[in-house]
N, C-alpha and C positions, 0 to 999 in steps of 0.2 A: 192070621196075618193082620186082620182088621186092627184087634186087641194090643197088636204089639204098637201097631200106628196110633194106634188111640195113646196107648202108654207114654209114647214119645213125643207125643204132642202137647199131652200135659207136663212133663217132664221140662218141654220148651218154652211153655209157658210161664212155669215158675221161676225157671230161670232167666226167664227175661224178668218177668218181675222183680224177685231179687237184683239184677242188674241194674235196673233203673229207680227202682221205690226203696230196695233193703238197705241193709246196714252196708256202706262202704259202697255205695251206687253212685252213679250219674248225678244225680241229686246231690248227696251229701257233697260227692268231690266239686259241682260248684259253688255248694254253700261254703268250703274251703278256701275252693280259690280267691271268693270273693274275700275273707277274711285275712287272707294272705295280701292281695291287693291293697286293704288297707292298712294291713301293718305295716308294709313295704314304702308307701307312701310317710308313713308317720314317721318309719326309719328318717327317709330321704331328709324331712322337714330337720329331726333332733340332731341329725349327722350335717346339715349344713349350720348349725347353729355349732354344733361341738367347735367344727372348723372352726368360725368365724373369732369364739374364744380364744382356740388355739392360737391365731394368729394375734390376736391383742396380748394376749400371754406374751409369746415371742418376742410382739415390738415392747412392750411394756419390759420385756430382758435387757433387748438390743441400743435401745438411749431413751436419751432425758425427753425427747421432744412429746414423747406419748406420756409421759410423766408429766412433763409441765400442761399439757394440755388436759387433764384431767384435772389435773389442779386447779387450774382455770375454769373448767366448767363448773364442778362437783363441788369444790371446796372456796372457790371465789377467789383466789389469792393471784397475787398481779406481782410483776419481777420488779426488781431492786432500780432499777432507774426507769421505770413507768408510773402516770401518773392517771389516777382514777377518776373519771366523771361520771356521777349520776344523776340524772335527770330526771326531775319528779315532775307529772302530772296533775294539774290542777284540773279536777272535775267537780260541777255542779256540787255534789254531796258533799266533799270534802269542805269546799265553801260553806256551803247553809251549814254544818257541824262546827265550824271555827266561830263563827255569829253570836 
């Protein structure tokens, strides 16, 4: 009887080992989890940017106004009855270099 209890105690042993140290343990599953958390995370980040395209796509379909504003920023260009000021900055350097 001893032998049999001794058997099963090692028996229990290993198997807890394996459960918490072995291949597909306690361990590994939250070294997954953890890896799962970050990928989930980086989804969140790339999937609220997809959107945010999608929706400049969209307006960029829908009218001119995302159009002309783009134009405006990106490409500098001003509407047909606007008139453009720019305003230069005279600094020190610029001075001593015209001298």
């Amino acid at each position: 009887m001893r032998i049999l209890l001794g058997v099963i105690g090692v028996l229990t042993v290993m198997l807890q080992y394996r459960l918490i140290l072995g291949e597909g343990g306690l361990q590994q599953i939250s070294l997954y989890q953890q890896q799962i958390d970050v990928l989930s995370q980086q989804n969140m980040v790339k999937k609220e940017r997809n959107d945010r395209i999608y929706r400049e796509v969209l307006d960029l379909r829908k009218g001119d106004e995302a159009l002309e504003e783009r134009a405006r920023n990106q490409l500098g260009m001003i509407g047909k009855e606007e008139t453009f000021y720019q305003y230069l900055q005279t600094g020190s350097s610029q001075i001593a270099h015209r001298q």
